[in-house]
RODO-2510 file (C-alpha; in nm, 4 decimals, decimal comma):
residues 448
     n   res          X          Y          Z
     1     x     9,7614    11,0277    15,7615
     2     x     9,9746    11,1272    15,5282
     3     x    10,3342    11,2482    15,5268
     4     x    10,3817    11,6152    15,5231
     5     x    10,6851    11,7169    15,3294
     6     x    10,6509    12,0558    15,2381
     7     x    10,9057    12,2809    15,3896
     8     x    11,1167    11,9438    15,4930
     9     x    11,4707    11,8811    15,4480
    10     x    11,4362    11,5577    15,2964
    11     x    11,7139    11,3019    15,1606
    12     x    11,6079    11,0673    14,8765
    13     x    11,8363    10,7348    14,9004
    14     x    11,8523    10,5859    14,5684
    15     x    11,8729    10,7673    14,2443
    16     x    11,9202    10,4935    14,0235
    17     x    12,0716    10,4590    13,6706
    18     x    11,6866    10,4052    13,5425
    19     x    11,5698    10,6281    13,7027
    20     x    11,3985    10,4565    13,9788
    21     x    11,3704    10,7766    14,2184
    22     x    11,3301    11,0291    13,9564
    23     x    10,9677    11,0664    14,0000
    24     x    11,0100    11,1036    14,3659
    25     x    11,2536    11,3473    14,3483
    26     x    11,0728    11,5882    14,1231
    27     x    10,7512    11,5780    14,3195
    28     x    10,9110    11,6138    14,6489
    29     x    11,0730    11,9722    14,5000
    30     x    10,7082    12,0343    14,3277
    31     x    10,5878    11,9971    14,7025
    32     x    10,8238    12,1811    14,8543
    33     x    11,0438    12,0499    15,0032
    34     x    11,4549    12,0773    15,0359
    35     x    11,5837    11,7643    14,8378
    36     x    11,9018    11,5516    14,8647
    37     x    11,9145    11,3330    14,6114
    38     x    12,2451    11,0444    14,6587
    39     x    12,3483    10,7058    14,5489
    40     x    12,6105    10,5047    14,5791
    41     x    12,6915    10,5068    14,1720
    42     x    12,8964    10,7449    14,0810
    43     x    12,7676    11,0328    13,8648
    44     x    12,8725    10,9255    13,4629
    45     x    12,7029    10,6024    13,6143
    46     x    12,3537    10,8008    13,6693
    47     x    12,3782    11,0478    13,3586
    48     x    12,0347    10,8997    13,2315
    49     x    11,8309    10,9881    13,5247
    50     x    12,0306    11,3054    13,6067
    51     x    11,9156    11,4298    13,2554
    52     x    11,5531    11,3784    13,3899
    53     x    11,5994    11,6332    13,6989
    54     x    11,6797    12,0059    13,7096
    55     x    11,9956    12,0145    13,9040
    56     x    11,9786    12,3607    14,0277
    57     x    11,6546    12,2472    14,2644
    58     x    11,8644    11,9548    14,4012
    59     x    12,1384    11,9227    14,6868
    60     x    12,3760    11,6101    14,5336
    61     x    12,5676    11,3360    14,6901
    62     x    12,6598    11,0821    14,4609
    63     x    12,9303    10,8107    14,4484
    64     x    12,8547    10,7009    14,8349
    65     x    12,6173    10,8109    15,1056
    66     x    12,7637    11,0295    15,3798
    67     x    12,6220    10,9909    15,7214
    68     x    12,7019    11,3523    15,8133
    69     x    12,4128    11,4217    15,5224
    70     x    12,1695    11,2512    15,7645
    71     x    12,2519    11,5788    16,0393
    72     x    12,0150    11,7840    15,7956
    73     x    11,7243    11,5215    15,7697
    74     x    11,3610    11,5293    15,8371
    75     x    11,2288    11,2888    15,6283
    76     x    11,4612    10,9835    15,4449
    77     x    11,2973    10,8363    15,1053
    78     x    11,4298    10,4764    15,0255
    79     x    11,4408    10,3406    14,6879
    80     x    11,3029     9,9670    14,7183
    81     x    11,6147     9,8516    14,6002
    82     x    11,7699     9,9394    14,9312
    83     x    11,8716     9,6377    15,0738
    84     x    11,7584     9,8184    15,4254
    85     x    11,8944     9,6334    15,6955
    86     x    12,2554     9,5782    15,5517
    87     x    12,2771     9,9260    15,4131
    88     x    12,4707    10,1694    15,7027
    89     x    12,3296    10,4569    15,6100
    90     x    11,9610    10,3758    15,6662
    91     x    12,0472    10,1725    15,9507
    92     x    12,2023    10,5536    16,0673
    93     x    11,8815    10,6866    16,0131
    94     x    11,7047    10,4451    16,1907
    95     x    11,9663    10,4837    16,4892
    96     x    11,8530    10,8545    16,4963
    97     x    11,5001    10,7875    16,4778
    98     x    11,5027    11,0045    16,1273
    99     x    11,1548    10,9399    15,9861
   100     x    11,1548    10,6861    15,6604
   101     x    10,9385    10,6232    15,3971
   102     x    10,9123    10,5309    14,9998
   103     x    10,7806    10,6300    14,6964
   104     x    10,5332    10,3674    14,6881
   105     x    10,3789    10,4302    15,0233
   106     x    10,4038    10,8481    14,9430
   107     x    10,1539    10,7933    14,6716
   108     x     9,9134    10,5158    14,8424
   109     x     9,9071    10,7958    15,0769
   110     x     9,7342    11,0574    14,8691
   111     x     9,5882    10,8686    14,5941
   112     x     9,2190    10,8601    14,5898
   113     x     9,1402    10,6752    14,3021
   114     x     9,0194    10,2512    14,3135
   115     x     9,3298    10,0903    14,3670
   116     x     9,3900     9,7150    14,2023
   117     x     9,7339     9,5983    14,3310
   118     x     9,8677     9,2968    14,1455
   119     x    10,1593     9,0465    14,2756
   120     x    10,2926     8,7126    14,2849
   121     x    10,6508     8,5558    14,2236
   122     x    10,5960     8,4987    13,8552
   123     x    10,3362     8,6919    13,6220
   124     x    10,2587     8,9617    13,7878
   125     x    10,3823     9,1923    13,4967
   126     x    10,2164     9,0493    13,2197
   127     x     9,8793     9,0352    13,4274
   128     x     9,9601     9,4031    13,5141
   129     x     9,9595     9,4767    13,1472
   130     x     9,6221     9,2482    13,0312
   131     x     9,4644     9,3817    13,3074
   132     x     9,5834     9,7493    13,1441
   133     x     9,4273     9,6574    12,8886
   134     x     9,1421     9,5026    12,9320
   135     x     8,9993     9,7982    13,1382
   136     x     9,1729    10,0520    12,8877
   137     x     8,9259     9,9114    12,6228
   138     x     8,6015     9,9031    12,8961
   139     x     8,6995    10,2681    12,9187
   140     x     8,5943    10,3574    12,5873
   141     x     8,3220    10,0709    12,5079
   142     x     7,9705    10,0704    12,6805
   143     x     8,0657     9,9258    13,0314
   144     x     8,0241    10,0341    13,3413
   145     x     8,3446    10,1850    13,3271
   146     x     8,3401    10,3956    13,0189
   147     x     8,4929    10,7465    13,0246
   148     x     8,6531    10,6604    13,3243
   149     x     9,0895    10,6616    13,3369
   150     x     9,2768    10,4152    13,3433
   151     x     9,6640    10,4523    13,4720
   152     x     9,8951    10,1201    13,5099
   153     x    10,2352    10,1944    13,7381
   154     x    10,4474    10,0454    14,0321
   155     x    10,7155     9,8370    13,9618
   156     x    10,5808     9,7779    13,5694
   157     x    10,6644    10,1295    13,5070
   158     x    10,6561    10,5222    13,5473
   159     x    10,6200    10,6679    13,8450
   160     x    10,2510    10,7661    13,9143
   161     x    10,3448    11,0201    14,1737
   162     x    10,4240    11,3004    13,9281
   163     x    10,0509    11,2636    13,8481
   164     x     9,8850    11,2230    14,2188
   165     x     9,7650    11,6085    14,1812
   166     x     9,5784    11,4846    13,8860
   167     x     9,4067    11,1498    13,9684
   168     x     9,0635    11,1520    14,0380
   169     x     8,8439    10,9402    14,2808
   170     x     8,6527    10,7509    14,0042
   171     x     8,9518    10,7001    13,8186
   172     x     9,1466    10,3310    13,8232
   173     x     9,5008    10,2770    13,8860
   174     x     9,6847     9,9338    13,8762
   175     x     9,9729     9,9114    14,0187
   176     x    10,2385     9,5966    14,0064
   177     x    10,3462     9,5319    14,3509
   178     x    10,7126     9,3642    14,4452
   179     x    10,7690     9,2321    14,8025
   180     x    10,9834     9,5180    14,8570
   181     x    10,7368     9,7738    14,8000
   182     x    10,4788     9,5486    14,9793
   183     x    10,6867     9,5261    15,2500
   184     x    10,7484     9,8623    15,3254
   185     x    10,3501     9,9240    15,2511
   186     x    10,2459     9,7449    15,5701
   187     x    10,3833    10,0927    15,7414
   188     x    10,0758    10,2970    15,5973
   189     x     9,8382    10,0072    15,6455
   190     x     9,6744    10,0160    15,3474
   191     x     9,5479     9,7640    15,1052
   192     x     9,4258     9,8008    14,7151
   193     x     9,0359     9,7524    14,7122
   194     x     9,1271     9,4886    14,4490
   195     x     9,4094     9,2838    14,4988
   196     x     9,5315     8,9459    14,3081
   197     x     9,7953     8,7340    14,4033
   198     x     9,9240     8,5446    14,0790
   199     x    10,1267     8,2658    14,2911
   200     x    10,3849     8,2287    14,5821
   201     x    10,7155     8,0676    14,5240
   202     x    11,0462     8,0830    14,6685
   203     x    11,2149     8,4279    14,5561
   204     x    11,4290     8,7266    14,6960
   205     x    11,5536     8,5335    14,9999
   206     x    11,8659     8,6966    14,9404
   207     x    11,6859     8,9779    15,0677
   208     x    11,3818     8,8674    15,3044
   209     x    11,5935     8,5809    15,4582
   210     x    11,3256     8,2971    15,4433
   211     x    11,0393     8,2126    15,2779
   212     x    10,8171     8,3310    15,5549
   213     x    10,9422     8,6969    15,5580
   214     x    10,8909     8,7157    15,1827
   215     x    10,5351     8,5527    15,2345
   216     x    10,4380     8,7522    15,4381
   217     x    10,5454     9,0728    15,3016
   218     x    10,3601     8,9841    14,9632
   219     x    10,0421     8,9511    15,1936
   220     x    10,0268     9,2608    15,3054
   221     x     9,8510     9,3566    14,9427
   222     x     9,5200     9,1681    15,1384
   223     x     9,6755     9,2515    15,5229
   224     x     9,4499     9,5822    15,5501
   225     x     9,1390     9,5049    15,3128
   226     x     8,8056     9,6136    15,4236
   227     x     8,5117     9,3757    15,3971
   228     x     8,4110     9,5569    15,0571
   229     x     8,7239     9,4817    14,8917
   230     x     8,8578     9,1491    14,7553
   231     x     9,1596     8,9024    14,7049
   232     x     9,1666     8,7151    14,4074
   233     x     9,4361     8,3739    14,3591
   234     x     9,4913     8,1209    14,1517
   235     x     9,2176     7,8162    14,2692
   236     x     9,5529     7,5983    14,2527
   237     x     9,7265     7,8014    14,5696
   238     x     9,6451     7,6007    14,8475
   239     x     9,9570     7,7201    15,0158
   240     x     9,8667     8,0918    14,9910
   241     x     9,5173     8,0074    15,0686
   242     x     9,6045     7,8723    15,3863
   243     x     9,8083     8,1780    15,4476
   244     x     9,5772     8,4120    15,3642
   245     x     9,2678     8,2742    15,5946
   246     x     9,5320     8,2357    15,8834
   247     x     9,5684     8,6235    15,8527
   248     x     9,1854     8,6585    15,9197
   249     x     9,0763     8,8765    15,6412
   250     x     8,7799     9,0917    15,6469
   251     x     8,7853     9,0404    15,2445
   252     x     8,6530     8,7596    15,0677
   253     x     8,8900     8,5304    14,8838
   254     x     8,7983     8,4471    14,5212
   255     x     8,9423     8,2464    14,2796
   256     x     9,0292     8,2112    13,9232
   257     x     9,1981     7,9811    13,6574
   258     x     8,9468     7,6957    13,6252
   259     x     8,9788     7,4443    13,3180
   260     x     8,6687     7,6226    13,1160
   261     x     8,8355     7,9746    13,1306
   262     x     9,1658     7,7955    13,0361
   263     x     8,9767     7,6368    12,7543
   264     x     8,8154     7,9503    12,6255
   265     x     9,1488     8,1628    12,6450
   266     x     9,3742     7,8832    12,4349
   267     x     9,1983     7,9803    12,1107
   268     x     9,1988     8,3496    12,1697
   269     x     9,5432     8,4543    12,2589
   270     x     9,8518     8,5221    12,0902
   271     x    10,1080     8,4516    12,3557
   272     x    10,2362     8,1073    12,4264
   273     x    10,1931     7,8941    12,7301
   274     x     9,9704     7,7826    12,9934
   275     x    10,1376     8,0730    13,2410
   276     x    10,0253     8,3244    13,0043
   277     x     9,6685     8,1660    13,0098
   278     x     9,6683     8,1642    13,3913
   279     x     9,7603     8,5312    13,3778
   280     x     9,5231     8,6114    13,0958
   281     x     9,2273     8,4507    13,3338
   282     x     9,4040     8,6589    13,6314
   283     x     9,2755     8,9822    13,4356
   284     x     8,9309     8,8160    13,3278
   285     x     8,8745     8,7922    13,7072
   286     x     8,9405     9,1261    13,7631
   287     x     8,7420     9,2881    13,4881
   288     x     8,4467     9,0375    13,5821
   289     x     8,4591     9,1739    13,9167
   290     x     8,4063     9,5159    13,7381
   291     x     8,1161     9,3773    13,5587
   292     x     8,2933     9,4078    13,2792
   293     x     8,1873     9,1692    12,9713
   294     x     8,3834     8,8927    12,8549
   295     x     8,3633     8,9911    12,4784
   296     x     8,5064     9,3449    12,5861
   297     x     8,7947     9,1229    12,7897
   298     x     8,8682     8,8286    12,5272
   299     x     8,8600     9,1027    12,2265
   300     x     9,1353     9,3093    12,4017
   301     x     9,3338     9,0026    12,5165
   302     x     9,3355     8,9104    12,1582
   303     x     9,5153     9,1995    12,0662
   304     x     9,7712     9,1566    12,3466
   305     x    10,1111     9,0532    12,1907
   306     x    10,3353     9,0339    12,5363
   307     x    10,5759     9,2210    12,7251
   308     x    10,9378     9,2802    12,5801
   309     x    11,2092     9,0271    12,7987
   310     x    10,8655     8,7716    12,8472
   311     x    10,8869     8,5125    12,6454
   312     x    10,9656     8,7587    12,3550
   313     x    10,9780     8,6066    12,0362
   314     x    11,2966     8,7507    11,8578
   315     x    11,3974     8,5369    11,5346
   316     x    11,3525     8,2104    11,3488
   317     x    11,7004     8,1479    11,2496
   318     x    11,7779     7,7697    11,0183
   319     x    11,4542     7,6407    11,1571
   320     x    11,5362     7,7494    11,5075
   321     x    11,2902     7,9683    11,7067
   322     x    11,4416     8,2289    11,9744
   323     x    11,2595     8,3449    12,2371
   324     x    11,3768     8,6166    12,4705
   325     x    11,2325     8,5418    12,8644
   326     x    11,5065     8,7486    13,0256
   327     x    11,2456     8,8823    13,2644
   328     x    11,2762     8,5052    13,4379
   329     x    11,4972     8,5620    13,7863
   330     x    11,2831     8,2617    13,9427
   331     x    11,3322     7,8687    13,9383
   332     x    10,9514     7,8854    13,8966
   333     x    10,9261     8,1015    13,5959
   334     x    11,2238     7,9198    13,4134
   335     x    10,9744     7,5785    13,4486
   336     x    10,6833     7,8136    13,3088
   337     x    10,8901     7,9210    13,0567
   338     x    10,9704     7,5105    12,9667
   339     x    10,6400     7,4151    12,9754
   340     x    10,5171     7,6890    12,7402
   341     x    10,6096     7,5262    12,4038
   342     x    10,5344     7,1685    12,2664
   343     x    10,8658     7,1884    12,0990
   344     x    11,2184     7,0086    12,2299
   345     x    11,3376     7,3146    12,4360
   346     x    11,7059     7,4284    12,4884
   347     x    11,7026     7,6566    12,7912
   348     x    11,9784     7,8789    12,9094
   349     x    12,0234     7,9013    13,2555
   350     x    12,2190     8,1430    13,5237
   351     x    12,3341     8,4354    13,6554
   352     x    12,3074     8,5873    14,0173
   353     x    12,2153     8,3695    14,3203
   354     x    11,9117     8,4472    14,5152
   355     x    11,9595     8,1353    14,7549
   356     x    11,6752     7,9755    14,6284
   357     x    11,6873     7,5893    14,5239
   358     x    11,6542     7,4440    14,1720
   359     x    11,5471     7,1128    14,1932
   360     x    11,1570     7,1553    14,0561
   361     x    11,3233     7,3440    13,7565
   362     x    11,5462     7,0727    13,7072
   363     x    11,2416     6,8121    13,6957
   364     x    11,0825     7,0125    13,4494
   365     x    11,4125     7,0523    13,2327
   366     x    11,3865     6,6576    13,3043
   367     x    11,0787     6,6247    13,1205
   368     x    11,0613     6,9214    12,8443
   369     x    11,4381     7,0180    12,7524
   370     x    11,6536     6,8544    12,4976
   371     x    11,9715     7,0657    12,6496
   372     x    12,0570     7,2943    12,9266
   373     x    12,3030     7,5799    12,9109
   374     x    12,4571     7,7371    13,2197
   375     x    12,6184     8,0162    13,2773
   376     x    12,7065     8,3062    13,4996
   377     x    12,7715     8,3087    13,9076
   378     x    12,5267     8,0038    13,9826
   379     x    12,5871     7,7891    13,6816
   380     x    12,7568     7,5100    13,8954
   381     x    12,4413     7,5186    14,1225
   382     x    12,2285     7,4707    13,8557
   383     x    12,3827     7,2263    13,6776
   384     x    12,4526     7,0323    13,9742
   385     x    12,0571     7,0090    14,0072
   386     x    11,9829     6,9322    13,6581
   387     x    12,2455     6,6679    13,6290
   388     x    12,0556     6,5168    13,9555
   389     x    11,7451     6,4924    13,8218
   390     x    11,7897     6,4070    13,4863
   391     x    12,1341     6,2129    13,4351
   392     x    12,0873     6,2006    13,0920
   393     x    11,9944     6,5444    12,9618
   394     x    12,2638     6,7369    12,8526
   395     x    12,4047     6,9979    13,0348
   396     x    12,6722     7,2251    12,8724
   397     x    12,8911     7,4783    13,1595
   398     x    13,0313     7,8057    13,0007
   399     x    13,1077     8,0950    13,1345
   400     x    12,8784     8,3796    12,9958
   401     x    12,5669     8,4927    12,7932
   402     x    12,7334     8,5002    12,4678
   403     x    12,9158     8,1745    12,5555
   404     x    12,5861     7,9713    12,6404
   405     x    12,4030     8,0880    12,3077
   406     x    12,6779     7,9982    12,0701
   407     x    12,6501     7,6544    12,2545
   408     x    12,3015     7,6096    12,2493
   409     x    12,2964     7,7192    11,8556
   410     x    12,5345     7,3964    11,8293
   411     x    12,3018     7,1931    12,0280
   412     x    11,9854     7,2988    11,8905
   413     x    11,7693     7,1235    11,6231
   414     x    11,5515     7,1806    11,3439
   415     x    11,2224     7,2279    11,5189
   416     x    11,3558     7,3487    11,8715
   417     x    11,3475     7,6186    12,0416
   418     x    11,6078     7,8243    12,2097
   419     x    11,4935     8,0375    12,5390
   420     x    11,6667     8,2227    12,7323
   421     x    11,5044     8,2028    13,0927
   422     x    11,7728     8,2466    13,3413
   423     x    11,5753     8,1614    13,6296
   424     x    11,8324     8,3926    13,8308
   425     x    11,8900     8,7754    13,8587
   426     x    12,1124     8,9772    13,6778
   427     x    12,3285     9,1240    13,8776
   428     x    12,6274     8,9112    13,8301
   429     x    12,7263     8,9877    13,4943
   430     x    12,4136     9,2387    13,4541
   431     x    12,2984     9,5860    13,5364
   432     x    11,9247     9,4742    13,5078
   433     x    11,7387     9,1899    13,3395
   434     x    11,6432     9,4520    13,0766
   435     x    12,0431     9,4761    12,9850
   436     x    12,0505     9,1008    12,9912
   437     x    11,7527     9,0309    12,7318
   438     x    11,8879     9,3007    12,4836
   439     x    12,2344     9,1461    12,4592
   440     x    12,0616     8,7812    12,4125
   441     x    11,8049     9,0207    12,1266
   442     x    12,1562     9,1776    11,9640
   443     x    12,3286     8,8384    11,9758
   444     x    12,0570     8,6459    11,8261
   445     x    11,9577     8,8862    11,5599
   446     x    12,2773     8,9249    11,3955
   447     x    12,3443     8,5097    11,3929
   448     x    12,4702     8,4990    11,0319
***
C-alpha cells in the first residue's frame, strides 16, 4: 500500500550537498504535502542543492536537526546516508512512533513499470550502466523491446521520483541498489522482477555491524520475488548461493560469467579487466533474459567506454599510464582493480576505515604490484597487511592524496601503471569519492 503524503506534515532528514534528497523534496511539495527539509551541514555547505529547490515551498532547518521539529511530524523521510540507529533524531522519531520511510521505497511504491534492481559489493555501477545500455539500444532496434523506455536511477544517479507520474507499465527502469537502500526496502516488501547480484564481499560494516547484517540486507533485492521473476549471480558465488537458497526463494536462481561468454567479451570491449568482463556478461544475462540478441548486446557494449572514477583512464605521462578508480571503497575492488592490467602496477591505497580487513588485497598487491602507496586515516592498517603478505614489495607511508602520487611518480617505471584504487571511503580527507578522483584527475593532468 502505498504511503499517502498529501496533506502531511512531513520532515525530510538529509538534504545533502549533492543533492541526495532533492528529488524527494520537490515531489513531496508536488504531492502536497507540508515539507521540512534539514541537515546537519550548515547552509553555504548545501548551496548546490538549495539552488535546485524553491525555498518559498519549504520549511528549513539546517546546520543540526532539532527534535522539537519532530512535534509537527507525520511522516519522516531518511536519506540512506543516515546512519539510523546512531543518529538521535531518528532514533526520536522512532521513540514517538513517527512513521519513517525513504526515497527509494516512496518510488518502489508507485512505480509500475518492470523493475531490474542491480547490486553487489563491487560492479554494480558499471553493470547498471551496460545494462543502460544495452536495453537503450534494444529500444530502438527490432527486439522485443523496441519503442519501449528505458530509465536507469538509484544510487547511479537522478532521482526517478520526479518522474513516477510519468512512467508507464511497459516501460523499464534499472535501478542500482546499495545495502542501505536495500535495507530499508525490506519495509515495503518488494522485490525487482529482475534482480542480479554482481558479488558479496565484506563492505559497510561500519554501518551494518557484521557481515551477516550487510548480507542480508543486500538479499532483500530476491527476499520478496514471485515465482515469475528471477535472480541472476555470478556462477562463481557459492557463498551467496548458499544464502540465497537458505532464504527459500520462490524465484529461480540463474547464473552468468562462464569461460565462453568471458572469451567472447575480451575481443569486444574497450574497458580493461576481467571485472569489467564479469560485469559486461552481468548485462548479457539480463538482456538474454529479455530475449534480447547478442549482436544488439555485444554491438552496444562495444561502444561502452566506462564510468568516470572506474578505472578511468586519465593520462600517459613519460611512459606512465594513470588510471583514475576512485570509485574503489572495497578491499575487493582494489584487487579487481590490480588484476585488471598485465602491466607492473603501482596502487595507491587509503582513506576512511570501514572495519573491513585487507589481507586478500594485500595477496593480490603480493602478486601484481611493483609498489604500494598509503595514505589517509587507514594507511597504517593497510600497510601493516601488505608488508605481511609480501615482505618484499615496497610499501611507501605518506600522509595524503597529493603526497602518495608524487611518490608513486618516483617509484613508477616505464611501462607501469599508476592507479589510484583506495580500497577505502572517502570520508577522511574527502567529501565523496567523486571529490577524491577529481583531485587525483587535476593532479595528474597538470604533472609537468
Amino acid at each position: 500500500m502505498n504511503t499517502d503524503v498529501r496533506g502531511k506534515r512531513i520532515i525530510v532528514m538529509g538534504l545533502g550537498r549533492f543533492g541526495g534528497g532533492v528529488g524527494v523534496s520537490r515531489w513531496l511539495a508536488a504531492q502536497g504535502a507540508d515539507v521540512l527539509v534539514t541537515d546537519q551541514a550548515a547552509e553555504a555547505d548545501l548551496a548546490d542543492s538549495i539552488l535546485k529547490l524553491d525555498r518559498s515551498r519549504f520549511t528549513w532547518r539546517l546546520g543540526g536537526h532539532d527534535p522539537a521539529d519532530l512535534d509537527r511530524a507525520d511522516l519522516l523521510v531518511v536519506s540512506p546516508a543516515v546512519d539510523k540507529p546512531r543518529s538521535e533524531f531518528f532514533q526520536a522519531a522512532v521513540n514517538r512512533r513517527i512513521p519513517w520511510t525513504t526515497e527509494m521505497n516512496l518510488f518502489l511504491e508507485r512505480c509500475p513499470a518492470n523493475l531490474i534492481g542491480i547490486t553487489g559489493s563491487a560492479g554494480k555501477s558499471t553493470t547498471t550502466a551496460m545494462a543502460g545500455a544495452i536495453l537503450e539500444a534494444a529500444a530502438t532496434a527490432d527486439t522485443p523491446l523496441k519503442g519501449k523506455r528505458v530509465l536507469i536511477g538509484g544510487n547511479i544517479g537522478r532521482s526517478l521520483l520526479d518522474e513516477i507520474s510519468t512512467i508507464k507499465p511497459d516501460d523499464w527502469v534499472i535501478l542500482e541498489l546499495s545495502s542501505f537502500q536495500l535495507e530499508d526496502a525490506a519495509g515495503i516488501r518488494r522485490s525487482p522482477t529482475v534482480a542480479l547480484i554482481t558479488n558479496l564481499r565484506p563492505n559497510h560494516l561500519d554501518r551494518h555491524g557484521d557481515m551477516e547484517s550487510y548480507a542480508n540486507a543486500k538479499l532483500n533485492i530476491a527476499r520478496f520475488q514471485s515465482s515469475a521473476d528471477v535472480t541472476f549471480i555470478h556462477e562463481s558465488e557459492s557463498d551467496l548461493r548458499t544464502r540465497l537458497e537458505a532464504l527459500k526463494l520462490r524465484s529461480p536462481i540463474r547464473t552468468f560469467g562462464d569461460r565462453a561468454t568471458h572469451d567472447q567479451l575480451a575481443s569486444a570491449l574497450r574497458v580493461p579487466g576481467r571485472h569489467n568482463r564479469d560485469n559486461a556478461a552481468a548485462a548479457l544475462a539480463i538482456a538474454g533474459h529479455l530475449n534480447v540478441p547478442d549482436t544488439v548486446s555485444l554491438a552496444a557494449l562495444a561502444e561502452f567506454r566506462g564510468l568516470p572514477h572506474r578505472l578511468e583512464f586519465v593520462r600517459d605521462h613519460n611512459g606512465i599510464q594513470y588510471f583514475n578508480d576512485s570509485k574503489s571503497t572495497t578491499p575487493e575492488s582494489a584487487r579487481i582493480a590490480l588484476e585488471a592490467f598485465e602491466y607492473p602496477v603501482v596502487i595507491l591505497l587509503g582513506g576512511y576505515d570501514k572495519h573491513v580487513e585487507f589481507d586478500d588485497l594485500a595477496s593480490a598487491a603480493a602478486r601484481r604490484a611493483r609498489a604500494a602507496i598509503c595514505y589517509g586515516a587507514v594507511r597504517e592498517k593497510i600497510a601493516a597487511s601488505i608488508q605481511t603478505a609480501a615482505p618484499r614489495l615496497q610499501v611507501q607511508i605518506v600522509p595524503d592524496l597529493p603526497a602518495a602520487l608524487a611518490a608513486a611518480r618516483s617509484t613508477a617505471q616505464t611501462g607501469d601503471v599508476v592507479v589510484l584504487s583506495p580500497a577505502c571511503a572517502s570520508y577522511d580527507q574527502f567529501i565523496n569519492y567523486e571529490q577524491r578522483g577529481e583531485l587525483f584527475r587535476k593532479l595528474v593532468t597538470v604533472l609537468p
